[in-house]
CHARMM internal coordinates of N, CA and C (Angstrom, degrees):
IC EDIT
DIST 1 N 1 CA 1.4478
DIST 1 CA 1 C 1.5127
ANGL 1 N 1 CA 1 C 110.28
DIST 1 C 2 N 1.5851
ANGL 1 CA 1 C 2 N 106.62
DIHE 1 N 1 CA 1 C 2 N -33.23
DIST 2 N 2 CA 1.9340
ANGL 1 C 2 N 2 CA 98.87
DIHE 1 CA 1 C 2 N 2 CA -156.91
DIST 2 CA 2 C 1.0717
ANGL 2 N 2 CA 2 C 124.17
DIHE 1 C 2 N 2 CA 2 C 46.74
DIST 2 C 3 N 1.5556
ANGL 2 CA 2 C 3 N 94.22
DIHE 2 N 2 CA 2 C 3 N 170.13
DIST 3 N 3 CA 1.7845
ANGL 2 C 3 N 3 CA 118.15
DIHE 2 CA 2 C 3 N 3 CA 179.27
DIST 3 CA 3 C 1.3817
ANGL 3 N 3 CA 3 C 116.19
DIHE 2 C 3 N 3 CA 3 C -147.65
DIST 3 C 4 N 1.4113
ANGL 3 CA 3 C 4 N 84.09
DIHE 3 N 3 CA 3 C 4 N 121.57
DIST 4 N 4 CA 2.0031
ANGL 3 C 4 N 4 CA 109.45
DIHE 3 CA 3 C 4 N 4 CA -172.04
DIST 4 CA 4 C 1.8327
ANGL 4 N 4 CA 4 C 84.33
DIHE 3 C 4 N 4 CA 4 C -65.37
DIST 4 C 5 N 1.1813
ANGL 4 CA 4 C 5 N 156.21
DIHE 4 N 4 CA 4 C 5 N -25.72
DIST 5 N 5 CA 1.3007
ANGL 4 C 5 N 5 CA 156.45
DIHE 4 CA 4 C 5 N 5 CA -133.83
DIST 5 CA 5 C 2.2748
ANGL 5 N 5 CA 5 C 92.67
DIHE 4 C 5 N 5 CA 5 C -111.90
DIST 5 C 6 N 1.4641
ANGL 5 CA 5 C 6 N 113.35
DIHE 5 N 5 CA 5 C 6 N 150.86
DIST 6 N 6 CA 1.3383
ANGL 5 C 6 N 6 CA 108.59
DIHE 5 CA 5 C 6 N 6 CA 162.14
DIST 6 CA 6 C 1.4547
ANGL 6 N 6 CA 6 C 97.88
DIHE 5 C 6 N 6 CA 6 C -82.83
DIST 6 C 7 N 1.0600
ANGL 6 CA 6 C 7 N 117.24
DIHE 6 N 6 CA 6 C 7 N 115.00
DIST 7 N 7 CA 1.3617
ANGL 6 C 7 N 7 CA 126.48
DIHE 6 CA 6 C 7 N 7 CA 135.85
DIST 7 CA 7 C 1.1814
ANGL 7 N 7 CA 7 C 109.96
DIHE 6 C 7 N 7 CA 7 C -79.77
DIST 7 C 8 N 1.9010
ANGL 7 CA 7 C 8 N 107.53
DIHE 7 N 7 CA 7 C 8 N 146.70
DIST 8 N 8 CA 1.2435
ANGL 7 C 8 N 8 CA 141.37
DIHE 7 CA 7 C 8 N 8 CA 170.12
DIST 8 CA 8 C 1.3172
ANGL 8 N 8 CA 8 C 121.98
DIHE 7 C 8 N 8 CA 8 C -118.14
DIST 8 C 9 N 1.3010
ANGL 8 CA 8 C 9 N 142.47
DIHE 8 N 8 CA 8 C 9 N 102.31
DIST 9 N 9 CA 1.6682
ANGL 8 C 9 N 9 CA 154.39
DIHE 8 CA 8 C 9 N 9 CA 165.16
DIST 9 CA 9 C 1.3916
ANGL 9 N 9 CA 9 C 103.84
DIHE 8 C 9 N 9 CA 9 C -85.36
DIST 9 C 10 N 1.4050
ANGL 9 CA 9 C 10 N 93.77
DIHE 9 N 9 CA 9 C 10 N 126.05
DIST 10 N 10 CA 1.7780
ANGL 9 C 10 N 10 CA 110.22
DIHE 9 CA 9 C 10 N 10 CA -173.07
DIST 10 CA 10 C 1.8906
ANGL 10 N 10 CA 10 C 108.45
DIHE 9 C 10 N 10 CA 10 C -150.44
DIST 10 C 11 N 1.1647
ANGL 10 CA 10 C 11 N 106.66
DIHE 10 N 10 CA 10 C 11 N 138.60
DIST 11 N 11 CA 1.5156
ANGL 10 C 11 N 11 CA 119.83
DIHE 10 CA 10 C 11 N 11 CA -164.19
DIST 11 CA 11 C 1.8027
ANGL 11 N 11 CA 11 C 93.91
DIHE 10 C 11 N 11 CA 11 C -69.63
DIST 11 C 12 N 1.1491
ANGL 11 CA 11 C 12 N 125.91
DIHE 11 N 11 CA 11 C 12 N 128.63
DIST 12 N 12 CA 1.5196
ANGL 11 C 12 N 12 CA 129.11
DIHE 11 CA 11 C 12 N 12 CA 171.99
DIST 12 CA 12 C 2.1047
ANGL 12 N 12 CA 12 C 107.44
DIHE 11 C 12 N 12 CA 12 C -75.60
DIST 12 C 13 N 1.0910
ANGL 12 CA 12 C 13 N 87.35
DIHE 12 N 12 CA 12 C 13 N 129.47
DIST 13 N 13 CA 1.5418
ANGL 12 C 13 N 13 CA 101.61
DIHE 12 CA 12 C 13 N 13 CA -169.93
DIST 13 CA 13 C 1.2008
ANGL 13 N 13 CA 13 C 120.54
DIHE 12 C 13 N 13 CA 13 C -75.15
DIST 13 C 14 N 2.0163
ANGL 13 CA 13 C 14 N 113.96
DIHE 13 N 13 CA 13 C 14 N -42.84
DIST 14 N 14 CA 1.3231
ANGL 13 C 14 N 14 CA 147.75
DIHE 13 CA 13 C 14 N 14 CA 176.85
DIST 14 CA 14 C 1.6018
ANGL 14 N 14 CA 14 C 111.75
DIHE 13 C 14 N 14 CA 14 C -89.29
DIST 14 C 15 N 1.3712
ANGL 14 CA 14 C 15 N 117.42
DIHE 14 N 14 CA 14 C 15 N -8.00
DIST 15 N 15 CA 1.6001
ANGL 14 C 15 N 15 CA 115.26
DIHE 14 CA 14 C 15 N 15 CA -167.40
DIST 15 CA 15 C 1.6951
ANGL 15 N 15 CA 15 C 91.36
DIHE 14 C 15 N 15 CA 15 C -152.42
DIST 15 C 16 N 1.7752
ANGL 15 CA 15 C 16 N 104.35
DIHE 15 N 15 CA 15 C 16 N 163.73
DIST 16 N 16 CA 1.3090
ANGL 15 C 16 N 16 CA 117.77
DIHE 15 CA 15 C 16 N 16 CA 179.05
DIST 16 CA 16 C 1.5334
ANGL 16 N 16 CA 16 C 95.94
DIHE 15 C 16 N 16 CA 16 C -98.62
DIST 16 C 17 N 2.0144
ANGL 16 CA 16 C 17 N 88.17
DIHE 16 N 16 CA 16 C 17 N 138.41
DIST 17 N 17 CA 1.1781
ANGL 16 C 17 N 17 CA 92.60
DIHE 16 CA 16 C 17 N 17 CA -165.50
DIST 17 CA 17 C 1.9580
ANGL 17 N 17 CA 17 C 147.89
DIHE 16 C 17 N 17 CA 17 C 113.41
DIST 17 C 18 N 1.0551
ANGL 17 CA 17 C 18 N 119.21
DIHE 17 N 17 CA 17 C 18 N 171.66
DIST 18 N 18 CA 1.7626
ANGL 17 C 18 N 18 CA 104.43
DIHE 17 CA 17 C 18 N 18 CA -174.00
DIST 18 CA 18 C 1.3936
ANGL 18 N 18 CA 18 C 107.94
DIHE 17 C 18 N 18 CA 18 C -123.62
DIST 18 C 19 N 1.3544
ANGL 18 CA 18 C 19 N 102.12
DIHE 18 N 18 CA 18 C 19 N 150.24
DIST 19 N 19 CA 1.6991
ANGL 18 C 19 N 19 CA 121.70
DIHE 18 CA 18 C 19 N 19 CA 172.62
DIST 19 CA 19 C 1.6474
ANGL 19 N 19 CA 19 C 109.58
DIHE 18 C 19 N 19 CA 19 C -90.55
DIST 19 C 20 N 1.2695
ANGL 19 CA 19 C 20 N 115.40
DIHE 19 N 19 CA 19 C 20 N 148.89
DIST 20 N 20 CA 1.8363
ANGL 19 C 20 N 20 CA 109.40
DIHE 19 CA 19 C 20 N 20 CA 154.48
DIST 20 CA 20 C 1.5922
ANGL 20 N 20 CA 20 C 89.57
DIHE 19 C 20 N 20 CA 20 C -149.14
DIST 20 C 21 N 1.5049
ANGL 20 CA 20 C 21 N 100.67
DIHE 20 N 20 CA 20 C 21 N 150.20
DIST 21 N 21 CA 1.1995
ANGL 20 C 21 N 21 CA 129.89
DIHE 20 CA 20 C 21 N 21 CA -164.65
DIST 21 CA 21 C 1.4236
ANGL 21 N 21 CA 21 C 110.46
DIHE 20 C 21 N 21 CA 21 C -166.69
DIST 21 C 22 N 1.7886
ANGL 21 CA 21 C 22 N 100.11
DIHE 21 N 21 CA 21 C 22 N 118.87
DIST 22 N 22 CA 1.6303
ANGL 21 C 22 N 22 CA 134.09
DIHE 21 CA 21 C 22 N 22 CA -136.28
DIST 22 CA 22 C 1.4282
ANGL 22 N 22 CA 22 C 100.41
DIHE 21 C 22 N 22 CA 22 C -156.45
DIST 22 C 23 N 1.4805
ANGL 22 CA 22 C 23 N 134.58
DIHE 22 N 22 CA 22 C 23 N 144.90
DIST 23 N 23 CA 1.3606
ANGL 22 C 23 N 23 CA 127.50
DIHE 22 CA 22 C 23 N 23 CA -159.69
DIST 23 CA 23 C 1.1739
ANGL 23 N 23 CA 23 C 128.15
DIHE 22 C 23 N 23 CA 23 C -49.23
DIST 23 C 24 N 1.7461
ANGL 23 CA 23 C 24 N 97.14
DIHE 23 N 23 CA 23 C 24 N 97.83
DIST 24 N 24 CA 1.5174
ANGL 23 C 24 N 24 CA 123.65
DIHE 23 CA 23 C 24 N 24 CA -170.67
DIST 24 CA 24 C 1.0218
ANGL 24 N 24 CA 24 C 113.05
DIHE 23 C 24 N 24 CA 24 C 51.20
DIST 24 C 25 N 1.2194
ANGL 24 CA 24 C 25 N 136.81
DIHE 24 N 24 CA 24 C 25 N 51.28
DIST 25 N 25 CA 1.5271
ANGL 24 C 25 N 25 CA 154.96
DIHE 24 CA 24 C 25 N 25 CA 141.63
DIST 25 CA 25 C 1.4344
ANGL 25 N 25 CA 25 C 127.18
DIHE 24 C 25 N 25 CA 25 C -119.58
DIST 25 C 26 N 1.3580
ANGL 25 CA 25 C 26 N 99.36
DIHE 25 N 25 CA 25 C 26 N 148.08
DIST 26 N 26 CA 1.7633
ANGL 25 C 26 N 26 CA 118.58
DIHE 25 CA 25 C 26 N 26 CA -160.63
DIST 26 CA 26 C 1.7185
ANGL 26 N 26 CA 26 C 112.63
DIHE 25 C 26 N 26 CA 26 C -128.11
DIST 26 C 27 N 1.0381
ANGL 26 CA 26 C 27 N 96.86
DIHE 26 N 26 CA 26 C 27 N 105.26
DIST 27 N 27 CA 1.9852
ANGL 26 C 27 N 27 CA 96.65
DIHE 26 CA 26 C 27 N 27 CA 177.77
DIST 27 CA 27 C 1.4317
ANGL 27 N 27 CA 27 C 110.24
DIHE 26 C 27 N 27 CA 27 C -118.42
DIST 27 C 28 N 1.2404
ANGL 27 CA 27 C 28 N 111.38
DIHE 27 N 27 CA 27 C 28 N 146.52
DIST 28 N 28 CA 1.4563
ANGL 27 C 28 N 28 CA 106.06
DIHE 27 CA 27 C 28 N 28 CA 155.27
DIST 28 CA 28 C 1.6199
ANGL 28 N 28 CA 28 C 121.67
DIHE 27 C 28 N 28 CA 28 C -128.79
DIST 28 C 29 N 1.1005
ANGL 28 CA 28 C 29 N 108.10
DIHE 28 N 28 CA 28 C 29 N 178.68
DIST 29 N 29 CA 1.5032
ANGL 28 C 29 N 29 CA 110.60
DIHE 28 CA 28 C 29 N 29 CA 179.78
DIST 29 CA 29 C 1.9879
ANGL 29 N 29 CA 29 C 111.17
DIHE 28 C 29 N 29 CA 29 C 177.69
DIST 29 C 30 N 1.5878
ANGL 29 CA 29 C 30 N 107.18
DIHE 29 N 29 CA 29 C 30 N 156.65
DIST 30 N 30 CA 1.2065
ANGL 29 C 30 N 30 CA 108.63
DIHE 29 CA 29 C 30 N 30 CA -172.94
DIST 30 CA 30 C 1.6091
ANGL 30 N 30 CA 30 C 116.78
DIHE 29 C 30 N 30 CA 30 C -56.17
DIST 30 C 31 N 1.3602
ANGL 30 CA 30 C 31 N 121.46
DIHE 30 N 30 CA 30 C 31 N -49.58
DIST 31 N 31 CA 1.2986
ANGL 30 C 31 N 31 CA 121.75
DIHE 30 CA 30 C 31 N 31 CA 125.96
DIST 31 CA 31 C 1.5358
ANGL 31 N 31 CA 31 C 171.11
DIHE 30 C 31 N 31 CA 31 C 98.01
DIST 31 C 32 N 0.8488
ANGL 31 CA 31 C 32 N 159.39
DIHE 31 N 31 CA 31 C 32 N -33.78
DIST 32 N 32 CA 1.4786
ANGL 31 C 32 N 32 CA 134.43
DIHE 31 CA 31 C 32 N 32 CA -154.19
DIST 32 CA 32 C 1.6180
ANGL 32 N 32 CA 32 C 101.31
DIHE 31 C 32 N 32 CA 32 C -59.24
DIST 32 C 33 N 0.8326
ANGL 32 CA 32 C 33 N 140.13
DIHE 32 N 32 CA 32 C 33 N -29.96
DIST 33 N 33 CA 1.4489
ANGL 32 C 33 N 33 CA 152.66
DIHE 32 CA 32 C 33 N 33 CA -171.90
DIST 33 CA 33 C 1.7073
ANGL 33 N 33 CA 33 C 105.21
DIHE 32 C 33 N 33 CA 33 C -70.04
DIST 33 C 34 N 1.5074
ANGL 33 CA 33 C 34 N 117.69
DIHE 33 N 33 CA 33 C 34 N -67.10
DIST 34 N 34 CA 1.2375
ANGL 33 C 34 N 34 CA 117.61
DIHE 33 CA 33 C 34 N 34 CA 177.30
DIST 34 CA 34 C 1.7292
ANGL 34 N 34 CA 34 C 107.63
DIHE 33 C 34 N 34 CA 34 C -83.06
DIST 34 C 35 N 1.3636
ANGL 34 CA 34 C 35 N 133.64
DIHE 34 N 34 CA 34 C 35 N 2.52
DIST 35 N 35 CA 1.0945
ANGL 34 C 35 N 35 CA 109.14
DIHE 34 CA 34 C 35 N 35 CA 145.23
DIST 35 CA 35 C 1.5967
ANGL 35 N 35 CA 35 C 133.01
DIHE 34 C 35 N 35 CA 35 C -94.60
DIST 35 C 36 N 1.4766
ANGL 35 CA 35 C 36 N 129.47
DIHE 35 N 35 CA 35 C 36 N 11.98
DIST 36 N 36 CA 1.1427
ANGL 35 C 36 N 36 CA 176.29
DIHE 35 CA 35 C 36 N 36 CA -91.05
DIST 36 CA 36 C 1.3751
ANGL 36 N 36 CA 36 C 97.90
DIHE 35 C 36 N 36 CA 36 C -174.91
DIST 36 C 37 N 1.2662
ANGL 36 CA 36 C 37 N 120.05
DIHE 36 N 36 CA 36 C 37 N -80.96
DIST 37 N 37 CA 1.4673
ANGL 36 C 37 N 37 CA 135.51
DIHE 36 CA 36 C 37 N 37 CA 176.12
DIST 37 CA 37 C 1.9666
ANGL 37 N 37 CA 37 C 101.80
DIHE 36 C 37 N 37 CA 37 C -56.96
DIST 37 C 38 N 1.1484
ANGL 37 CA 37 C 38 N 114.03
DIHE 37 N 37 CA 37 C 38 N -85.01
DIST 38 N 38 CA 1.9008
ANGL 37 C 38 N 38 CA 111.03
DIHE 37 CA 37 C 38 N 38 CA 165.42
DIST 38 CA 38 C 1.6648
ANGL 38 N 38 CA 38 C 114.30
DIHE 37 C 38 N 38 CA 38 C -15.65
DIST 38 C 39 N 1.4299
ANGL 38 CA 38 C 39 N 124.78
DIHE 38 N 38 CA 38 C 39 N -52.81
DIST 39 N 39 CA 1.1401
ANGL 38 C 39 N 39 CA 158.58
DIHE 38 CA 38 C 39 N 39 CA 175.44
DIST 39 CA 39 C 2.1531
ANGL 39 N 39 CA 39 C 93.52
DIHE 38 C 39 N 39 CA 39 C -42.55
DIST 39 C 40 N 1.0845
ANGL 39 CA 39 C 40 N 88.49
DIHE 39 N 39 CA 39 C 40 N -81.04
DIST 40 N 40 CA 1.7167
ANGL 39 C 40 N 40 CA 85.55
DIHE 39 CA 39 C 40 N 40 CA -175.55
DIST 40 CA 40 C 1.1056
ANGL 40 N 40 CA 40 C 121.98
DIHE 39 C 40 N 40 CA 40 C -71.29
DIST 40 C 41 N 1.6033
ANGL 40 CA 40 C 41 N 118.35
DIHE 40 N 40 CA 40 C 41 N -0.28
DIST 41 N 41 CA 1.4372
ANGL 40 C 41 N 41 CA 110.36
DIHE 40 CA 40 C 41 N 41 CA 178.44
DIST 41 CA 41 C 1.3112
ANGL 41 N 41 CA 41 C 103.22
DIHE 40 C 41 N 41 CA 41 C -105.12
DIST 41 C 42 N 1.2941
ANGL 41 CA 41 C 42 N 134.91
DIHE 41 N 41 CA 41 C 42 N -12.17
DIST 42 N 42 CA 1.4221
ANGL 41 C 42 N 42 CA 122.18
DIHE 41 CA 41 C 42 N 42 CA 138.12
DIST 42 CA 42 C 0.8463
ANGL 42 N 42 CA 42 C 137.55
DIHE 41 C 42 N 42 CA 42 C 10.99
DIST 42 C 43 N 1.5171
ANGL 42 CA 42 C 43 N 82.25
DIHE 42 N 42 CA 42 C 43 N -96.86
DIST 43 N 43 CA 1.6538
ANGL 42 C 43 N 43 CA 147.63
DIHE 42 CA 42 C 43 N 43 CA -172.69
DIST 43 CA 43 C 1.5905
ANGL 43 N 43 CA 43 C 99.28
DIHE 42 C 43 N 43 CA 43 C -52.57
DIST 43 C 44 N 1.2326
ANGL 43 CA 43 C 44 N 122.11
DIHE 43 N 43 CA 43 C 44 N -31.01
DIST 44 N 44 CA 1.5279
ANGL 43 C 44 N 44 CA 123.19
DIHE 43 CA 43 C 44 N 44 CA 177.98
DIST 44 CA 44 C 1.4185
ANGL 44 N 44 CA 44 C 113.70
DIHE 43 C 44 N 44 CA 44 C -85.24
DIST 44 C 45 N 1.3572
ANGL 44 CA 44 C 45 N 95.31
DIHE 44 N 44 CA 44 C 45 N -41.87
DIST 45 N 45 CA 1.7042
ANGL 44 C 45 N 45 CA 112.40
DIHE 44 CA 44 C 45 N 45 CA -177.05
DIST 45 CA 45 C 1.7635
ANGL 45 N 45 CA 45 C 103.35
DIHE 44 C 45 N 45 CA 45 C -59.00
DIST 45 C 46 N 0.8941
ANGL 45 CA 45 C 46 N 107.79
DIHE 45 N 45 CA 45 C 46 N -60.81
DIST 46 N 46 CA 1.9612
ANGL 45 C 46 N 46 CA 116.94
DIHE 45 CA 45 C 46 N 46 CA 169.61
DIST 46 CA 46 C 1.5321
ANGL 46 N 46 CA 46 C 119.38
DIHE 45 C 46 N 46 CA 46 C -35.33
DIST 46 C 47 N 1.7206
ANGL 46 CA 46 C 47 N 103.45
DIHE 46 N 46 CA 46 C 47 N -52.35
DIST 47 N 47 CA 1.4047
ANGL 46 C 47 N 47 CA 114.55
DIHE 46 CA 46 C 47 N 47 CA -173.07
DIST 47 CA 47 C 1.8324
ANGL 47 N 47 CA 47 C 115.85
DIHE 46 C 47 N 47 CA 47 C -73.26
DIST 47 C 48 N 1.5539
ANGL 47 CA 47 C 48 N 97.12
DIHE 47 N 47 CA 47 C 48 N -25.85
DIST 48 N 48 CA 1.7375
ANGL 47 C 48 N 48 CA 95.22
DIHE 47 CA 47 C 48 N 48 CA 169.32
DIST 48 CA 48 C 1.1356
ANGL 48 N 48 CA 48 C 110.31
DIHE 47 C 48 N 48 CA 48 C -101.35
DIST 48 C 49 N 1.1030
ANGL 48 CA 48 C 49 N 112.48
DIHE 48 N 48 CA 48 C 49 N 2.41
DIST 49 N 49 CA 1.7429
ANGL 48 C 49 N 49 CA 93.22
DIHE 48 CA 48 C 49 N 49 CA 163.49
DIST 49 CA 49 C 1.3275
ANGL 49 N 49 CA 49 C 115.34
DIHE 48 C 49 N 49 CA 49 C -96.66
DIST 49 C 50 N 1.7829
ANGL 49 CA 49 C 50 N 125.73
DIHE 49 N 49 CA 49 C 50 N -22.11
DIST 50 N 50 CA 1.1109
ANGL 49 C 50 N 50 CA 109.43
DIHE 49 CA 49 C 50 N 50 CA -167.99
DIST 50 CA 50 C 1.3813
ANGL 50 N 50 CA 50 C 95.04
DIHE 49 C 50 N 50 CA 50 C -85.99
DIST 50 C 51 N 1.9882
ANGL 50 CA 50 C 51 N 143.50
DIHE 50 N 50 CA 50 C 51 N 4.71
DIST 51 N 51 CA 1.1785
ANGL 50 C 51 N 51 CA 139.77
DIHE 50 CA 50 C 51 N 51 CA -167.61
DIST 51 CA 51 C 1.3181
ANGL 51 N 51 CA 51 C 87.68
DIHE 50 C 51 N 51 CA 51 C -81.50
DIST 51 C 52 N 1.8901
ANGL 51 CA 51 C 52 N 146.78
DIHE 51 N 51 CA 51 C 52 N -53.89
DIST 52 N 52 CA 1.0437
ANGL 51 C 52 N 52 CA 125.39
DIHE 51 CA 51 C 52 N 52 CA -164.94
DIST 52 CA 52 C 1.5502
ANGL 52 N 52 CA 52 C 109.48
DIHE 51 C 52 N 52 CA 52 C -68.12
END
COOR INIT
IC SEED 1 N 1 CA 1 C
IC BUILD
């Protein structure tokens, strides 16, 4: 799918596991891949809702 947005994936310091954070959105996952993956399904979820 991608993202026209910078996303940033970063190792969580306080929790097991990674963050990504993409216009004004926050995912996590065990990871960089499945928070990456969490990350674009968002990102989809956002884009059809703001189409209706």
């Amino acid at each position: 799918m991608g993202c026209e947005c910078n996303m940033k994936v970063f190792k969580m310091k306080n929790r097991k596991g990674y963050a990504a954070i993409c216009d004004e959105h926050l995912t996590e996952g065990l990871t960089k891949e499945a928070a990456i993956e969490r990350m674009e399904k968002a990102l989809a979820r956002t884009a059809k809702k703001n189409k209706k």
